[in-house]
N, CA and C of each residue as an Amber inpcrd file, in Angstrom:
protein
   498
   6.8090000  -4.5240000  -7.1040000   7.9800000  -4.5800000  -7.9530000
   7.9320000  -5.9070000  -8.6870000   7.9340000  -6.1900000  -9.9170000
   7.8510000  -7.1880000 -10.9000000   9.3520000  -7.2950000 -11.2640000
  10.0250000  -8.7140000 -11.2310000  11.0230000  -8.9690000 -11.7540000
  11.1050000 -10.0380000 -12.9000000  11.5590000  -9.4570000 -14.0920000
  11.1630000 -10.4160000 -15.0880000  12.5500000 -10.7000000 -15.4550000
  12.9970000 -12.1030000 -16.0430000  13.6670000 -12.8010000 -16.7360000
  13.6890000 -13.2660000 -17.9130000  14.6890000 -12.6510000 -19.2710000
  14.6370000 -13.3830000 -20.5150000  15.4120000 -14.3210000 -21.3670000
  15.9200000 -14.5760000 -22.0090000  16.9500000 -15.1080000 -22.8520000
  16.7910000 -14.6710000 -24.5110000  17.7160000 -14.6370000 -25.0070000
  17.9200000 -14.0050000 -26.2870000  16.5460000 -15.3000000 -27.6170000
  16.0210000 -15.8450000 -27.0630000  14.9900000 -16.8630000 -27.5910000
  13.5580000 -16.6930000 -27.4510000  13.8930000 -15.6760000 -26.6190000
  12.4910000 -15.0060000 -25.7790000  11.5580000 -15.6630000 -24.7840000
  12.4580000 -16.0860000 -24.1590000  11.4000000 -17.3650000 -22.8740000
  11.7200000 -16.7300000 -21.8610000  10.8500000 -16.5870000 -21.3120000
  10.8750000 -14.9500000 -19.9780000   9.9510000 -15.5740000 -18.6900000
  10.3860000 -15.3140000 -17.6610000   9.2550000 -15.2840000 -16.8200000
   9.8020000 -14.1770000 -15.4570000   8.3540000 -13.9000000 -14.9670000
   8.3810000 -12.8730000 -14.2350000   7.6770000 -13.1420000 -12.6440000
   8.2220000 -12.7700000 -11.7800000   8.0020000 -12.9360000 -10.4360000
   7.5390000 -10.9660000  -9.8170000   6.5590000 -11.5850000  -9.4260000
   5.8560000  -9.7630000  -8.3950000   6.3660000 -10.2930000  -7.1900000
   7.0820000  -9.2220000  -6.1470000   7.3300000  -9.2090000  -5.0990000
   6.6350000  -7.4630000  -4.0570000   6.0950000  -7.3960000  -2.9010000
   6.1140000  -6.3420000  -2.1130000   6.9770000  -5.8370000  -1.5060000
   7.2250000  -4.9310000  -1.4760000   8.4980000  -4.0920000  -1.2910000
   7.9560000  -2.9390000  -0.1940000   8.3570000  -2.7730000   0.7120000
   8.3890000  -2.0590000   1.5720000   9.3660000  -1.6200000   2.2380000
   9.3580000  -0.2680000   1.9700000  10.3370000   1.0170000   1.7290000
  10.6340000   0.9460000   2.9160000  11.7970000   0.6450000   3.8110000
  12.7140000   1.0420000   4.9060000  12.7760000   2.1720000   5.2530000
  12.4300000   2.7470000   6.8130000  12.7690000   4.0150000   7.3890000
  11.2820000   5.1150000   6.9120000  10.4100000   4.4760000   5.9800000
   8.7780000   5.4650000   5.4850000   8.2600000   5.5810000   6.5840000
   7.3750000   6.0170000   6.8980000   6.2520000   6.4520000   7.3300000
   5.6190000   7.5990000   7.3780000   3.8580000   6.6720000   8.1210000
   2.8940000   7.4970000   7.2200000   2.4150000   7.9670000   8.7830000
   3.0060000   9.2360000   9.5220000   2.8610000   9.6650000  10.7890000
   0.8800000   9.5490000  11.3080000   0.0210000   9.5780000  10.2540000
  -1.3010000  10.0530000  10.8250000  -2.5030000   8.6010000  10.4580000
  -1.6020000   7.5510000   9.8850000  -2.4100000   6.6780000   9.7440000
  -3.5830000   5.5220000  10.5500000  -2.7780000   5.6620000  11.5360000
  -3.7030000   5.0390000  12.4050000  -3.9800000   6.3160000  13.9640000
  -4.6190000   6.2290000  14.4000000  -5.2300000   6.6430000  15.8510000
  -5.8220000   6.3600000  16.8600000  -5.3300000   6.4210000  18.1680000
  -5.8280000   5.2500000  19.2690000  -6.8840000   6.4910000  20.0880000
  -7.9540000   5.2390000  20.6880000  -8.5230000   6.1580000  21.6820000
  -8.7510000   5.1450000  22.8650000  -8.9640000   5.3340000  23.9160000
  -9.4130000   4.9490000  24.9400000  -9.9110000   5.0660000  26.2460000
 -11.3390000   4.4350000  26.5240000 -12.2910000   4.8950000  27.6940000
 -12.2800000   3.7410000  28.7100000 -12.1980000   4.6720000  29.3190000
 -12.4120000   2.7730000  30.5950000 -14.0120000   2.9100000  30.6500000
 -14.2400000   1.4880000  30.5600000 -15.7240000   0.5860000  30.1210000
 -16.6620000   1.3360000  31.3170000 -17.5870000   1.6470000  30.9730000
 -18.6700000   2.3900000  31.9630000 -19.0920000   1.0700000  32.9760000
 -19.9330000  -0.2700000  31.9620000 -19.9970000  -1.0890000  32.8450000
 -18.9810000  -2.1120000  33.4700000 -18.1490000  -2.1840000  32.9880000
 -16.8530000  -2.9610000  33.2450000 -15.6300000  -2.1270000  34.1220000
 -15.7720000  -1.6510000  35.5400000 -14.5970000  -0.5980000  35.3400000
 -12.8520000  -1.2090000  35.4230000 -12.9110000  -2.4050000  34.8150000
 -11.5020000  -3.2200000  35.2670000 -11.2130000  -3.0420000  34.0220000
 -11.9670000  -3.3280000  33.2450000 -11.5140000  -2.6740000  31.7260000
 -11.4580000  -1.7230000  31.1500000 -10.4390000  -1.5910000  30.0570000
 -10.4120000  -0.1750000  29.0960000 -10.9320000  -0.5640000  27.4380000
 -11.7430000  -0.0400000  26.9730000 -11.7650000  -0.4150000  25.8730000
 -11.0210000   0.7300000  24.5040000 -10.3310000  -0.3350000  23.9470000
  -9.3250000   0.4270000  23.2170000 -10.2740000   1.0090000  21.3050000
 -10.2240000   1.7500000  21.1710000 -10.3100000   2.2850000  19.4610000
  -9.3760000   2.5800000  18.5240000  -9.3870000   1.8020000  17.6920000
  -8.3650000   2.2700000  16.7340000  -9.0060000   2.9940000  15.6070000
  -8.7380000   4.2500000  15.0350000  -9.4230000   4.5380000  13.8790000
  -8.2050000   4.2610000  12.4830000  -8.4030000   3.9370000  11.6980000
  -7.4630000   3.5490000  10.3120000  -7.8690000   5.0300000   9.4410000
  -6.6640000   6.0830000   9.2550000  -7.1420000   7.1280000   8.4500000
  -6.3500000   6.9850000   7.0910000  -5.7810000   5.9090000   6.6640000
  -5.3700000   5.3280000   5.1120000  -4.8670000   3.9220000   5.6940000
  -5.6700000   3.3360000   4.1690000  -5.7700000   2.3400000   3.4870000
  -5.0470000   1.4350000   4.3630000  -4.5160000   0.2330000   5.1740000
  -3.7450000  -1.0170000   5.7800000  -4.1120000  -2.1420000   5.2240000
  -2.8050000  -3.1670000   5.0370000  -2.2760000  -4.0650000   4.9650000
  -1.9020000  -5.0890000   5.5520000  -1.8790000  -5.9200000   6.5110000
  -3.4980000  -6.2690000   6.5930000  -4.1180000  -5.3200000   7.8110000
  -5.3160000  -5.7970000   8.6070000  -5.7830000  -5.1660000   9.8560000
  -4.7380000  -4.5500000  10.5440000  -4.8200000  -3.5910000  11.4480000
  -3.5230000  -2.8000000  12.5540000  -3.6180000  -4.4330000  13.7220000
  -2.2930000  -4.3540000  13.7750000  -2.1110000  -4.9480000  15.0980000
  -1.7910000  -4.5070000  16.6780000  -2.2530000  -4.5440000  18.0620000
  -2.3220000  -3.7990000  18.6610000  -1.8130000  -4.7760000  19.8320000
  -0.9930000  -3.8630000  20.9240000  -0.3540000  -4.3660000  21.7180000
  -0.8020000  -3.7600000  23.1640000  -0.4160000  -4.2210000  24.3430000
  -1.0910000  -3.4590000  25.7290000   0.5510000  -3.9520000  26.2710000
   1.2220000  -2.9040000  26.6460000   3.0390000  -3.2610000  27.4990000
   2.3130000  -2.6980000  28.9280000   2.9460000  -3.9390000  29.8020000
   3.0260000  -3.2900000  31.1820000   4.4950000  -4.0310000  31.4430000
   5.6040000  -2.8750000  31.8110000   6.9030000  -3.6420000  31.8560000
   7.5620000  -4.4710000  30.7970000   7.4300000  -5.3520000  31.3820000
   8.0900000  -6.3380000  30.0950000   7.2370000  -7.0890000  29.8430000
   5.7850000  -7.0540000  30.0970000   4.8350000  -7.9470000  29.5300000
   4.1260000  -6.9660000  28.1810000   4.0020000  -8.4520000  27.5600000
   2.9570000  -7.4450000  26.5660000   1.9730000  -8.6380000  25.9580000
   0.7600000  -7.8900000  26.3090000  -0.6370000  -8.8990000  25.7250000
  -1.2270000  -8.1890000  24.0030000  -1.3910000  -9.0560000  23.4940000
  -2.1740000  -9.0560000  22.2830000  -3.1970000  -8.6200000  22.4460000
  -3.6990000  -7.4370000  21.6390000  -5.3670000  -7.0770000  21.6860000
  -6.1410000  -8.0370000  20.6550000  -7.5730000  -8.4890000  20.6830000
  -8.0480000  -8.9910000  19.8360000  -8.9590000  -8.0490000  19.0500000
  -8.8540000  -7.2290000  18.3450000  -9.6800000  -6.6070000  17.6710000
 -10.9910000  -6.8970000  16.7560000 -11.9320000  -6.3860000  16.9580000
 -12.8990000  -6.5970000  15.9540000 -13.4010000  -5.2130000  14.9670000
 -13.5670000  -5.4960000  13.8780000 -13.7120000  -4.6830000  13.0140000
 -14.7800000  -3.7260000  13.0690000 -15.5690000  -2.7340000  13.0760000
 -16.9290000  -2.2550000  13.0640000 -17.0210000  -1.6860000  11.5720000
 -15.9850000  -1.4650000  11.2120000 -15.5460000  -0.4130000   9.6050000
 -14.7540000  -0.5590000   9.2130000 -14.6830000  -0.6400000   7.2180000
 -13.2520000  -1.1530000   7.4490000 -11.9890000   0.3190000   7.8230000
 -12.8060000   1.2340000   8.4390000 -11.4720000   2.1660000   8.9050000
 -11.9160000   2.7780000  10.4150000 -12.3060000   1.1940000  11.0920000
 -12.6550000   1.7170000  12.4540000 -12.8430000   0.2020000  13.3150000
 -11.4390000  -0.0430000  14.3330000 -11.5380000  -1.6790000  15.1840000
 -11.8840000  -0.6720000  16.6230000 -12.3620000  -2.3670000  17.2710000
 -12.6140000  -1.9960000  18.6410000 -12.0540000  -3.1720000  19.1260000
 -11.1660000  -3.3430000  20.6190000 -10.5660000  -4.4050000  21.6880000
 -10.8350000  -3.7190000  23.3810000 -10.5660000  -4.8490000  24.1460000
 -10.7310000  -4.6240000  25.1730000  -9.6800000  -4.7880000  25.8400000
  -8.9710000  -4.0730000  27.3910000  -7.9030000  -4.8460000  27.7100000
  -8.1280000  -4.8960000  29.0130000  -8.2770000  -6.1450000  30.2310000
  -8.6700000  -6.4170000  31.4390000  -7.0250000  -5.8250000  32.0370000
  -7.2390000  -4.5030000  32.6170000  -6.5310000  -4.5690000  34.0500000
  -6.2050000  -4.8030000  35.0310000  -4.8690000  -4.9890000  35.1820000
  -3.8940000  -5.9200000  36.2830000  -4.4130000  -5.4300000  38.1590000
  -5.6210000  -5.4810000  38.1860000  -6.1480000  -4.3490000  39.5280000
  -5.2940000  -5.0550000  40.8450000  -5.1500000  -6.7000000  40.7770000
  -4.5470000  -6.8330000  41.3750000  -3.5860000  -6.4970000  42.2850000
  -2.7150000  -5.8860000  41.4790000  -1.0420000  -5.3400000  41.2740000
  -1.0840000  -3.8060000  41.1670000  -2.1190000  -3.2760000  41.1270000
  -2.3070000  -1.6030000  40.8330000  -1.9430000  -1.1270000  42.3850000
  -2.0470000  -1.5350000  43.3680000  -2.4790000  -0.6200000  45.0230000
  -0.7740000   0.0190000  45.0580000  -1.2670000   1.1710000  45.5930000
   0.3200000   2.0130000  45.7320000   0.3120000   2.4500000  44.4120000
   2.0440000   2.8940000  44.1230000   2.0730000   3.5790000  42.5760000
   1.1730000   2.9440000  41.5730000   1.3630000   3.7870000  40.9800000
  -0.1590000   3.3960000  39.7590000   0.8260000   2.1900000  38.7120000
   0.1150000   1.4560000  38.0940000   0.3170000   0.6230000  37.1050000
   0.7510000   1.9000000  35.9400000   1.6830000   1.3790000  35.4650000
   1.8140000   2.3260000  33.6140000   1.4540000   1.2550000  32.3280000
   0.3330000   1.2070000  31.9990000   0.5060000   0.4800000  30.2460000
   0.2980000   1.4300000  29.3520000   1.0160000   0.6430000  28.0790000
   1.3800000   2.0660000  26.8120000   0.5860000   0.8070000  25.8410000
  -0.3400000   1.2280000  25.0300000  -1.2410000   0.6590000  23.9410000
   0.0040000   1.1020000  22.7490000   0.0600000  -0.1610000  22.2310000
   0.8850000   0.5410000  20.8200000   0.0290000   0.1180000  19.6180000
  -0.4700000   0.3850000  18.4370000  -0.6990000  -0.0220000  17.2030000
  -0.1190000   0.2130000  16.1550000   0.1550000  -0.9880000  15.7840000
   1.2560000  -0.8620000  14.6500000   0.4570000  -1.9360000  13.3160000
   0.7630000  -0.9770000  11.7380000   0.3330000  -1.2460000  10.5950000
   1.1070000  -0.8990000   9.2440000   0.5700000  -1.3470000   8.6350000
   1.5820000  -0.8470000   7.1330000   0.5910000  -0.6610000   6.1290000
   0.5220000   0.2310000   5.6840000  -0.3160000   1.2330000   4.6010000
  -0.0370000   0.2910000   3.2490000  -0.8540000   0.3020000   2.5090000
  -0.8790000  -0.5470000   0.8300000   0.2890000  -0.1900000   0.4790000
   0.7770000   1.3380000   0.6200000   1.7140000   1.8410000  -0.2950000
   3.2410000   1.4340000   0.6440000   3.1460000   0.7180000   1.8010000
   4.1620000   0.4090000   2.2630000   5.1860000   0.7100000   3.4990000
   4.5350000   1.7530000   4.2150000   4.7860000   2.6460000   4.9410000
   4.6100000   1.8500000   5.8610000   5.2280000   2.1620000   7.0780000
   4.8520000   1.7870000   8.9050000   3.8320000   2.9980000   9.0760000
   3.1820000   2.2390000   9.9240000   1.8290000   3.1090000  10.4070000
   1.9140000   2.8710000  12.2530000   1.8590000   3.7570000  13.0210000
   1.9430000   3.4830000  14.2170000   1.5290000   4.6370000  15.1960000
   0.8940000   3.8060000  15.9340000   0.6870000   4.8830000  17.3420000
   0.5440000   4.7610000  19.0550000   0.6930000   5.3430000  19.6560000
   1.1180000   5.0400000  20.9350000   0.3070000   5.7720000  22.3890000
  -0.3960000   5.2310000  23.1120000  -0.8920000   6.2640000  23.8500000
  -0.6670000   5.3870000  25.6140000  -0.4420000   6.1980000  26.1750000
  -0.4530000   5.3840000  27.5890000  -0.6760000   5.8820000  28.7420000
  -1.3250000   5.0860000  29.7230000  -2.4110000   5.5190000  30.6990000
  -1.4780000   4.3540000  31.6130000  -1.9230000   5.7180000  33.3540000
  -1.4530000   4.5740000  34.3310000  -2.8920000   4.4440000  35.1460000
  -3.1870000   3.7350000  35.8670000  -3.6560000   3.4420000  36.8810000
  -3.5110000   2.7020000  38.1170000  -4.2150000   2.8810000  38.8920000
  -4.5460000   2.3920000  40.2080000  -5.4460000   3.1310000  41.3290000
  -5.0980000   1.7800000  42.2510000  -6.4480000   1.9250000  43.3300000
  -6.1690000   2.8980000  44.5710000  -7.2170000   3.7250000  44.5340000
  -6.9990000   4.7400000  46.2600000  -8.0230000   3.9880000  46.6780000
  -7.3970000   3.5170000  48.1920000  -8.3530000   4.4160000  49.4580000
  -8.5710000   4.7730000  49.8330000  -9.7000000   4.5080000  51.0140000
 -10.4270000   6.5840000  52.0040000  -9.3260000   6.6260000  52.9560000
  -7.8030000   5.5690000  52.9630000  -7.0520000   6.6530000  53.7300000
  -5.9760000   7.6150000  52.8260000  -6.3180000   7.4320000  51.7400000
  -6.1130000   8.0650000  50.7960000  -4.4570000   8.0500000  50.4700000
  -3.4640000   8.8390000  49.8090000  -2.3570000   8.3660000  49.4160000
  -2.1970000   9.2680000  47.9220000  -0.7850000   8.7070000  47.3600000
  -0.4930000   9.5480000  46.2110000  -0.1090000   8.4590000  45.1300000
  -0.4800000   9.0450000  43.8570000  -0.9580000   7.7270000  42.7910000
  -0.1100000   8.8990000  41.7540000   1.3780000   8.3760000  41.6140000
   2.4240000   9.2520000  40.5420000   2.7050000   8.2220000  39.0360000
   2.4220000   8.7720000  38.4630000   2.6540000   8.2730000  36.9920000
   3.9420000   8.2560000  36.9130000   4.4210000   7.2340000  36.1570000
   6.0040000   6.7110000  36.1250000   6.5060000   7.9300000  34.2970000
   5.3450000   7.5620000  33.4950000   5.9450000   7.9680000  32.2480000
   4.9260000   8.9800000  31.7930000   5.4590000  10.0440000  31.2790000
   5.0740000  11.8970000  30.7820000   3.6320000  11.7840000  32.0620000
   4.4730000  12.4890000  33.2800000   3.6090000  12.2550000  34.2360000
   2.7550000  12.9100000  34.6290000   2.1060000  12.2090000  35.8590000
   0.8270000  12.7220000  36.5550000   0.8130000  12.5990000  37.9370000
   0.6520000  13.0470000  38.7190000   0.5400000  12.9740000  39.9050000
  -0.8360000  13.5900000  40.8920000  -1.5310000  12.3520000  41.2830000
  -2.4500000  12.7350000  42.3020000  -2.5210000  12.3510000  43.2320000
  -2.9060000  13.5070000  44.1470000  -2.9860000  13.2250000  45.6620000
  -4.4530000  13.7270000  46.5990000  -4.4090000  12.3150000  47.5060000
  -6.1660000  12.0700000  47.9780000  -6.0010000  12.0010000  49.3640000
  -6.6130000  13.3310000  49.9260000  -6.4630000  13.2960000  50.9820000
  -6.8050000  12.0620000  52.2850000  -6.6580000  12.4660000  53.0910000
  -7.4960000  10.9760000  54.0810000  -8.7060000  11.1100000  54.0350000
  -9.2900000  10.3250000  54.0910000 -11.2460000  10.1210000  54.4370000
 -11.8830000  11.0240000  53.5340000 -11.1260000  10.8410000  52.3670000
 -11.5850000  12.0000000  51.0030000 -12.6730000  11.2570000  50.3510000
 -12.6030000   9.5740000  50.4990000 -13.4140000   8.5720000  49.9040000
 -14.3990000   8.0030000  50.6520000 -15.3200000   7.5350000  50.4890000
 -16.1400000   6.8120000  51.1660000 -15.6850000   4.9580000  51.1500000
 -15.0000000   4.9290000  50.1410000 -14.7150000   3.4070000  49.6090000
 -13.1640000   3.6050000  49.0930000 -12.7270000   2.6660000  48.3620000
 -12.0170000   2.1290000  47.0430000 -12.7300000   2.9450000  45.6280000
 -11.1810000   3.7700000  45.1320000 -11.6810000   4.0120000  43.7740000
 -10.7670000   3.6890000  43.0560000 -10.9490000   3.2400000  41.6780000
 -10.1300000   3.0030000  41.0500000  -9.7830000   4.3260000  40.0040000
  -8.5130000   4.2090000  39.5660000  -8.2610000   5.9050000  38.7460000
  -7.4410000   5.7300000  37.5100000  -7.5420000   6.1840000  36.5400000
  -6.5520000   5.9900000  35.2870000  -7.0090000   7.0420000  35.1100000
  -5.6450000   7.4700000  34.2380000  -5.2370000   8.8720000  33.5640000
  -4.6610000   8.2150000  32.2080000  -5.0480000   9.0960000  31.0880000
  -4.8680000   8.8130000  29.6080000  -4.1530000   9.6900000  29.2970000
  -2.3680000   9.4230000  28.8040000  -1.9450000  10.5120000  27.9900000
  -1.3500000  10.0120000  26.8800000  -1.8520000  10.6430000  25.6710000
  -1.6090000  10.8650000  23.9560000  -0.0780000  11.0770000  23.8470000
   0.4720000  10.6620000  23.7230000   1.7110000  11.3700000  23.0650000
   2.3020000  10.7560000  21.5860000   3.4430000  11.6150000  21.3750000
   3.9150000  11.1750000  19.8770000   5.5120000  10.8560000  20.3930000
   5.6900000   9.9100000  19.4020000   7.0980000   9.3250000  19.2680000
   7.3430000   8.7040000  17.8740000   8.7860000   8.5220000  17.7050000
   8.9760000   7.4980000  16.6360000   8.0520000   6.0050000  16.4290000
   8.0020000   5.9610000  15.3900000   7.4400000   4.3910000  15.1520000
   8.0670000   3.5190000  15.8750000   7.3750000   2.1440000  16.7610000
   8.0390000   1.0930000  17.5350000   7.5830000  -0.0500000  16.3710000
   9.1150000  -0.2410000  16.1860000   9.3870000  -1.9170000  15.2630000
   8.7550000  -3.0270000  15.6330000   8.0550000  -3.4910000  14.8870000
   7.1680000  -5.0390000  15.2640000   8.2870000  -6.1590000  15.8990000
């Protein structure tokens, strides 16, 4: 949006401002994926794919509770980042951990761009136990001496919601 100024003498000047349309969005612009790291299994590594144009890079978030860590993304394309996020394994034993990945962006044309996917995890042992997802749930259960060891377990679920405000 260009705002220009004149006087009846004709001495004018003009200021460009970005404008971004309140309440838009562009539901399919960005898309999350995520695998927990083959060689790393404490980590998940997160994908974002960009399917129109952003303003600047997507920014990406990891919530557990009321914490929330910054992803650092690196670019591979400009319509394809990759981040990593180290899990709290610590704190996982018993109910599973819940984190929700959010990415949030704004399209050239001005729009919120956003998406949301969230996975719980945690640790069984071989005396095995029940590992219940807090949010759009899951529930598994491991019998006793089902394990030979410690496994660790995450479950990935996609869902859709409204855009979450930066």
């Amino acid at each position: 949006l260009t705002f220009t100024v004149s006087d009846p003498e004709a001495h004018y000047a003009s200021y460009t401002v970005r404008v971004t349309a309140i309440n838009a969005r562009a539901p399919d612009a960005l898309d999350i994926a995520l695998v927990r790291n083959p060689m790393q299994s404490d980590y998940m590594d997160i994908f974002i794919q960009v399917n129109e144009a952003l303003l600047p890079a997507p920014t990406v978030y990891v919530k557990v509770g009321e914490d929330s860590t910054a992803i650092a993304l690196r670019s591979i394309t400009s319509s394809f980042y990759t981040g990593e996020y180290l899990l709290d394994i610590e704190h996982s034993h018993g109910p599973a951990g819940t984190a929700r990945v959010i990415a949030l962006g704004t399209t050239l044309s001005g729009k919120a761009a956003s998406d949301t996917i969230t996975f719980n995890y945690g640790v069984i042992g071989k005396s095995g136990g029940v590992l219940a997802g807090r949010e759009k749930s899951f529930k598994l259960v491991v019998p006793p001496d089902a394990l030979q060891g410690q496994v660790l377990f995450t479950a990935i679920v996609k869902h859709f919601e409204a855009p979450v405000s930066r």
